[in-house]
N, C-alpha and C positions, 0 to 999 in steps of 0.2 A: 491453336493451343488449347490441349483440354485443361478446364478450371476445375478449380477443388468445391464442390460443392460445402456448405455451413449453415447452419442452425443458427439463429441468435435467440436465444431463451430470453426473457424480460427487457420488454425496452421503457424500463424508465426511466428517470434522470441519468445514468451511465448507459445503460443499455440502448439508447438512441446515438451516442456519441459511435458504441463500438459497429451498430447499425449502418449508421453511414461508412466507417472507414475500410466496413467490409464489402460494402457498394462499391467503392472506391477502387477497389485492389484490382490489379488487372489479372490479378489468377484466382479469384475466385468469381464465386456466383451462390449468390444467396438465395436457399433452396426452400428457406422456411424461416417465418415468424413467428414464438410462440408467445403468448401473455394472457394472464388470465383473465382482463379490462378488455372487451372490446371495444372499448372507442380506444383504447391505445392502437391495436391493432390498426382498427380504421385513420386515427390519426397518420402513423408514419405511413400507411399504402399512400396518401396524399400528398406528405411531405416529401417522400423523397420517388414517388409515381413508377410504384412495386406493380413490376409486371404480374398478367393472371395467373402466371403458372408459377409463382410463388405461394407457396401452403402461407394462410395465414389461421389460427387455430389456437384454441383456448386449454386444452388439452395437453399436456407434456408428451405424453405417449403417442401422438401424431406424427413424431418427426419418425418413426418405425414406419411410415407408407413412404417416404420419401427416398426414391433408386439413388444408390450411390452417392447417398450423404457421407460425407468425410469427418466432418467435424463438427462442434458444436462451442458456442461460447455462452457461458452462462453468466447473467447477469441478475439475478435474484436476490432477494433479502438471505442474508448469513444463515440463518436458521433452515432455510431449506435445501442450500449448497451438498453435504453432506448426501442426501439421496437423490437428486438430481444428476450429480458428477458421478455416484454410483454405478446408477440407472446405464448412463452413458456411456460410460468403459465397458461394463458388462456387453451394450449392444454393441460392442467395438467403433466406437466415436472418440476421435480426439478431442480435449478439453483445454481450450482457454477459459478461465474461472476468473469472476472480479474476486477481489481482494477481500475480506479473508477466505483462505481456500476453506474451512470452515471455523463453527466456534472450540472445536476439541480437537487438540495434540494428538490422539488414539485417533480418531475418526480419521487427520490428514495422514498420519501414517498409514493407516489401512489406504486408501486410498492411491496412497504414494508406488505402496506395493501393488494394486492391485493393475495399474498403467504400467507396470514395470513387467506383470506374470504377461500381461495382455499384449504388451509393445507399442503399447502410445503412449503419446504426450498428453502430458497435464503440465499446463502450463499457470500462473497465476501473473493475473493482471496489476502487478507491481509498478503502475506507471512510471514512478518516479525516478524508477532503474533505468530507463530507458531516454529520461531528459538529458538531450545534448549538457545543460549544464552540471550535470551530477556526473555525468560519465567524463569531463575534462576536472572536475573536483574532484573526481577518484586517482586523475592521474597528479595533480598538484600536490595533493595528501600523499601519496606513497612515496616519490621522487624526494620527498624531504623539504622541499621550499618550506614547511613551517616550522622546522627544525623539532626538537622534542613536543609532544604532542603530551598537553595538559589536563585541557578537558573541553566540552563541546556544551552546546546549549540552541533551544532550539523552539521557538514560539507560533502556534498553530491557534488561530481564532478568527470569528467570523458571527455574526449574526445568522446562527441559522447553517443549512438544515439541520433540522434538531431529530433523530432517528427516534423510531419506536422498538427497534429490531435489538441494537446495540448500545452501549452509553459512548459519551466523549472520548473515551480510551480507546477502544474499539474501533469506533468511526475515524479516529484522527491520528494518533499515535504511531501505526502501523507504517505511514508515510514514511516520518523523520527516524524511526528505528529501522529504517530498512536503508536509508541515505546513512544514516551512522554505519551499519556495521556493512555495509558495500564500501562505504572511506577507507573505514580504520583493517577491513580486511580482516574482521576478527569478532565473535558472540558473545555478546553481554554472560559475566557468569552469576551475578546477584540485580533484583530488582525492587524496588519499594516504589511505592505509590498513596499518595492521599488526594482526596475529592471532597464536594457538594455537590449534592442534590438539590435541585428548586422545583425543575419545572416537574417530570414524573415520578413518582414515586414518596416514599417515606411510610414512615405510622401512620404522617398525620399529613393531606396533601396541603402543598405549598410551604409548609416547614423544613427549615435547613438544618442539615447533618453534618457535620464534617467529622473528616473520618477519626479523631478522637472521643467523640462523643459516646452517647450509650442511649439508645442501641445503636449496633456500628451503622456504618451508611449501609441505606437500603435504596433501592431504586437505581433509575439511570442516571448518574454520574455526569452532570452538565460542567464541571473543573476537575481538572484531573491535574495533579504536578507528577514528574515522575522522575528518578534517578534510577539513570544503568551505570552499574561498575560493567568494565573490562578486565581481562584477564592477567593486563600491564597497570592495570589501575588508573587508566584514565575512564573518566563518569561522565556520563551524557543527563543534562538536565530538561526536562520538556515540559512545554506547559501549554494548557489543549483545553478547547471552552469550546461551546458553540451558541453562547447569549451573551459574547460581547461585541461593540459593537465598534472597535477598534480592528479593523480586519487585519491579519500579521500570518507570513509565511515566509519564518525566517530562522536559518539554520547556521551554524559556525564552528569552526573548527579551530580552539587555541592552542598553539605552539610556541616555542622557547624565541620564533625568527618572524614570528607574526599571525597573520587570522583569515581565516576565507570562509568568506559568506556568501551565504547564497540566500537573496531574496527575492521572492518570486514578485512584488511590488513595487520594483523598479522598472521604470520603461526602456532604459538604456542599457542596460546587461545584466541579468539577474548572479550574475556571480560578479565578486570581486574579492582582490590577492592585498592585503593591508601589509606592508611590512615594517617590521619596527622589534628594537629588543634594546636592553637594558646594555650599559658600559660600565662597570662600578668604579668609581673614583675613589678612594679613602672609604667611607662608610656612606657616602651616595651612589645612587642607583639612576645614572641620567640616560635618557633614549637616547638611541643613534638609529641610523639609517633607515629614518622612517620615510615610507613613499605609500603611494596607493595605484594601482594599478585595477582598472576595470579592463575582466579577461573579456574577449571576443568568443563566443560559441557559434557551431553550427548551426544551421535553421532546421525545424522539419518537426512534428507535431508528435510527442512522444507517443500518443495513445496510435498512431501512426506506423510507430515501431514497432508497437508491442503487436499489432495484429500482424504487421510484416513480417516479426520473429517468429511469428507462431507457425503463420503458412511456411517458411523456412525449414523450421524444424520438421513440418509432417512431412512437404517434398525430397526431403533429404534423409529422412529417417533419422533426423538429431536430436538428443536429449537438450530442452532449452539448460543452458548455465547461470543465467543472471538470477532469471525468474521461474525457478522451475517448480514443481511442487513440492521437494526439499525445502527451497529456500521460504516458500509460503508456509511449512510444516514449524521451521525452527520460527518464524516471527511470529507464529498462532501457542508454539511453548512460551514467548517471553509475556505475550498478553495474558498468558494464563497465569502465569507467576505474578505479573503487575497489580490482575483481578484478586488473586491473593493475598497479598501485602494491604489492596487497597481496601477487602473485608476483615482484613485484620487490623485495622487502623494504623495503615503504615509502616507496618512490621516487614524487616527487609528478608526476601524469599531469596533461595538459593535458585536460580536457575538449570534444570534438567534436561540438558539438548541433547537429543538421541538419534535424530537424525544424522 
């Protein structure tokens, strides 16, 4: 069986996850390592005993010596995505791209197109699209079990890592907006956002801003609150830290017949179906048929999928649909509208999806 030769651009904290699962895959073969650390480099030849004729190489422009490279995934800081993915389509390489496909709306569009003149894939590593339990809550949510559908709410915190590249919104946000509107099957069309700043940035460092203050927030954004309207007017509320130390990755979805959550901090099913809804008697409002049911999901390791979808997609010549670089184009407009609202102190921004 010939294997698809790949790239793995950055192995740092993700880029060693996508490292291995491309080890992993029985149709590929990893052709090259690139990072600009070499004790990274040297680290994973150890860790996972990278044969010699694996390129390992500090240089991006190296993976051009290597025959019948296929593909490339790139895992890099956000700010250098942009000409890296460029770089790559132009040599004719397929793109898996971590999340976000870049920091500008224009930039992912060009790019969009630019796989599209060429005829590959760009794909974006959307993990969360691809967790057994999001894609069985995609189907719970359409089917109607929660009957009118209200509004959602959804809590991302953690001690840590605290990025230098992007702020909290950026880093974290992206997630549970991309589990909203893969649910609800539909694009945020307004956004607002307010934050504090501690740890980088401000006038004055270690001084807090919040976003009504004067001057607006300056710096990276360590609280971010955020509300998405929908187009039916149901509003998705989030709220995204990375210096607290109550860890939370928990997402839900309110309807008229009950709620489904999904939390990844449960050890026993990270989803579960709550049912319950109001009976009006005279002028009271009493619950009936409430139950709780924890759903049972598939096993198998999302970031698993995602590299499996990709090598898919190049063997087959398919455009990916879940996570494609569309769907990374429209989630890099709403961050952008959020980043506005949130230098406008909250001011709610129309969102412009042109994808």
């Amino acid at each position: 069986m010939t294997k698809i030769k790949i790239a793995v651009i950055g192995v740092g904290r993700w880029g060693v996850h996508l490292l291995r699962n491309f080890l992993e895959h029985p149709q590929v073969s990893v052709a090259a390592v690139i990072d600009p650390h070499p004790e990274r480099l040297a680290g994973v030849k150890r860790l996972f005993h990278l044969d010699e004729d694996v390129l390992l190489a500090t240089e991006w422009q190296a993976i051009k010596e290597v025959p019948g490279l296929t593909g490339v995934a790139v895992a890099t800081p956000a700010t250098t995505h942009y000409g890296l993915i460029k770089d790559a389509l132009q040599w004719g390489y397929h793109v898996l791209a971590e999340k976000p496909l870049t920091l500008d709306p224009l930039e992912c569009q060009e790019l969009c197109q630019l796989a599209a003149q060429q005829q590959l894939i760009l794909m974006v590593d959307h993990t969360y699209l691809f967790h057994p339990a999001v894609e069985q809550g995609q189907s719970v949510v359409q089917e109607g079990k929660l009957g009118d559908l209200r509004y959602g709410y959804a809590t991302r915190t953690h001690l840590g890592p605290v990025r230098q590249d992007v702020d909290a919104l950026w880093d974290l946000a992206i997630h549970d907006i991309a589990i909203f509107n893969h649910w609800l099957g539909q694009m945020p069309v307004k956004a607002q956002a307010t934050g504090r700043v501690w740890l980088q940035g401000g006038v004055e460092q270690g001084k807090n801003y919040n976003s009504s203050s004067s001057p607006p927030l300056q710096g990276l954004a360590d609280l971010v609150w955020v509300t998405l309207t929908y187009p039916d007017g149901f509003q998705a509320y989030i709220h995204l830290c990375w210096l607290n130390t109550d860890k939370q990755r928990r997402l839900a979805v309110v309807g008229s017949r009950g709620s489904l959550i999904f939390d990844e901090m449960l050890s026993l099913s990270p989803l579960t179906l709550i049912s319950g809804e109001f009976e009006r008697q005279g002028n009271q409002f009493l619950p009936v048929n409430q139950k709780q049911e924890v759903l049972e999901i598939a096993k198998g390791e999302p970031l698993q999928r995602v590299c499996d979808r990709f090598i898919t997609c190049i063997l087959q010549n398919t455009p990916p649909v879940v996570s494609s670089g569309w769907v990374g184009t429209e989630l890099v407009q709403i961050l952008t509208a959020l980043t506005l609202s949130l230098n406008q102190g909250g001011q709610p921004v129309d969102i412009s999806v042109d994808a």
